[in-house]
C-alpha positions in Angstrom: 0.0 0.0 0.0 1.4 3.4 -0.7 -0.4 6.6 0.7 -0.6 9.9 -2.4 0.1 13.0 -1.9 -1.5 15.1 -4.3 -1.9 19.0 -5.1 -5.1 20.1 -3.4 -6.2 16.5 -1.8 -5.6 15.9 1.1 -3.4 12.3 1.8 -5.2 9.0 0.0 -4.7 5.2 -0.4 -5.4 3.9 -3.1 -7.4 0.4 -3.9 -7.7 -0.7 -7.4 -11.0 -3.2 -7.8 -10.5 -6.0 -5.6 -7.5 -4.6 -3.1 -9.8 -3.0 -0.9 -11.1 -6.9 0.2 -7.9 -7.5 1.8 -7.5 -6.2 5.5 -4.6 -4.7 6.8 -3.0 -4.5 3.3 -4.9 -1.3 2.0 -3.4 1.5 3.8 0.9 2.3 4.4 1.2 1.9 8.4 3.8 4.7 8.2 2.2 6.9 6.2 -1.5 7.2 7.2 -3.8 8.8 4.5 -6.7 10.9 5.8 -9.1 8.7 2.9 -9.2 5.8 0.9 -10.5 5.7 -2.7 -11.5 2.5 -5.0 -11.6 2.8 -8.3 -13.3 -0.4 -9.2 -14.9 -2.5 -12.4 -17.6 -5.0 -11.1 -18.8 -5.8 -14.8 -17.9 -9.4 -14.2 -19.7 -10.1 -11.6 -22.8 -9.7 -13.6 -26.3 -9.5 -12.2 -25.2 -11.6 -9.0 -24.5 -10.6 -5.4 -20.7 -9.6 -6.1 -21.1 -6.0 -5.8 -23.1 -5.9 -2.6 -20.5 -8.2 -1.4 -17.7 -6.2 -2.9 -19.1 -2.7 -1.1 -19.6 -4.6 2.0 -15.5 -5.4 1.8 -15.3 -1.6 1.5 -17.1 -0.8 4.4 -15.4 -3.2 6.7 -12.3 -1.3 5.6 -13.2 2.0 6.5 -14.6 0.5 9.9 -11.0 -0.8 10.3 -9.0 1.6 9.5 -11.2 4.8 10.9 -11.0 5.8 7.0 -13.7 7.4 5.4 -14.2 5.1 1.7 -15.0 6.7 -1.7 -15.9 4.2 -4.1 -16.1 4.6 -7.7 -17.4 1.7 -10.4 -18.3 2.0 -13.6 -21.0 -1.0 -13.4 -21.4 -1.4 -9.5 -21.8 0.4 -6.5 -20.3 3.7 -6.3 -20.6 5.3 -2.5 -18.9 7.8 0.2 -18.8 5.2 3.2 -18.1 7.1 6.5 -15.8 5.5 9.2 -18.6 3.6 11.4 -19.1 1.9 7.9 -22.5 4.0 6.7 -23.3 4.9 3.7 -23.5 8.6 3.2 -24.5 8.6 -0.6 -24.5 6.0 -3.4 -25.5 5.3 -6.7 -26.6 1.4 -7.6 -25.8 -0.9 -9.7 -26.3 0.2 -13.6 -27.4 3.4 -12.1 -25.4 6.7 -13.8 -24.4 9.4 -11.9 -22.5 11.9 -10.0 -22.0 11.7 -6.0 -22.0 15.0 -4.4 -21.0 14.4 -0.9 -18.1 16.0 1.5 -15.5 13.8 2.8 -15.9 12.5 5.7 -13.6 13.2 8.5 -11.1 10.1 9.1 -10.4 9.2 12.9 -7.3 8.4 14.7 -6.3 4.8 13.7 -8.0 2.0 15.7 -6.9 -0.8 17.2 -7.1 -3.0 14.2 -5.1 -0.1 12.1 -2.6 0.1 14.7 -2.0 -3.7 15.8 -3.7 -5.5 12.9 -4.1 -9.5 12.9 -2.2 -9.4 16.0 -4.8 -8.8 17.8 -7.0 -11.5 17.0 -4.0 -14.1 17.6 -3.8 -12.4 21.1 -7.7 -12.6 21.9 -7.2 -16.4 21.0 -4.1 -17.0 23.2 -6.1 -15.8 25.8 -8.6 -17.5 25.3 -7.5 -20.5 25.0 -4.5 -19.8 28.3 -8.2 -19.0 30.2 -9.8 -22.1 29.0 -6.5 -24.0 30.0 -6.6 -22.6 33.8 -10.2 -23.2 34.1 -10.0 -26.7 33.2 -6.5 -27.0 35.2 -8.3 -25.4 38.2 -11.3 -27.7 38.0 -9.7 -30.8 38.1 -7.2 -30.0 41.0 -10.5 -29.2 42.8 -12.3 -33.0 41.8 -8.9 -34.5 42.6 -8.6 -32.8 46.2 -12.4 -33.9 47.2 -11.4 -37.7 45.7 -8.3 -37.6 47.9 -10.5 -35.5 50.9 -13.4 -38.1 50.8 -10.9 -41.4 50.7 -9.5 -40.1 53.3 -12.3 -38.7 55.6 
């Protein structure tokens, strides 16, 4: 991911089509942008599901990052996405149109921004050290009343 600097903008990631479904591989962690934009083509996925699914992957990124999303297709769905993931304004599939909306303001990076998949492998390490004492602590207590009942 590489973050733009252009004349009058202010700093943006870039996603061409499909690179925005990828998390934690959309925006440069040393160079944040203040936006995201996808430029996108979803005339192959038809008349099926695909660019629901495909704006769906945008809005999970903007939720992830704190990154307001501007998304541009040519035959899907074109939309300013906010950073809680709403959509501000859109135009549908097949629809044609312009998209006059401000730019939502990004936030400071979140957890997942900051720490990525990281943190996920942490939750399940403790999760699973929790599960591990729990069970270690429950049968040191049925073997004490074994041993305190034999011997009673």
């Amino acid at each position: 991911p590489r973050t733009l600097a252009l004349p009058g903008v202010p700093l943006v990631a870039v996603a061409i089509c499909y690179e925005i479904i990828f998390p934690g591989h959309v925006v440069d962690d040393l160079f944040r942008p203040h936006w995201i934009f996808n430029a996108t083509n979803d005339a192959w996925f038809g008349t099926s599901i695909g660019p629901e699914q495909h704006l769906a992957s945008a809005r999970m990124r903007a939720v992830e990052e704190g990154l307001p999303v501007i998304r541009a297709a040519n035959t899907g769905v074109s939309a300013v996405i906010d950073t809680s993931g709403e959509i501000i304004a859109r135009l549908d599939t097949g629809e044609t149109g312009i998209i006059d909306a401000s730019l939502p303001s990004a936030r400071p990076p979140t957890l997942y921004a900051s720490f990525g998949d990281w943190m996920l492998l942490a939750l399940i390490l403790a999760s699973w050290s929790w599960a591990m004492a729990t069970n270690a602590t429950a049968r040191y207590r049925r073997m004490r009343n074994t041993v305190m009942q034999r011997c009673g």
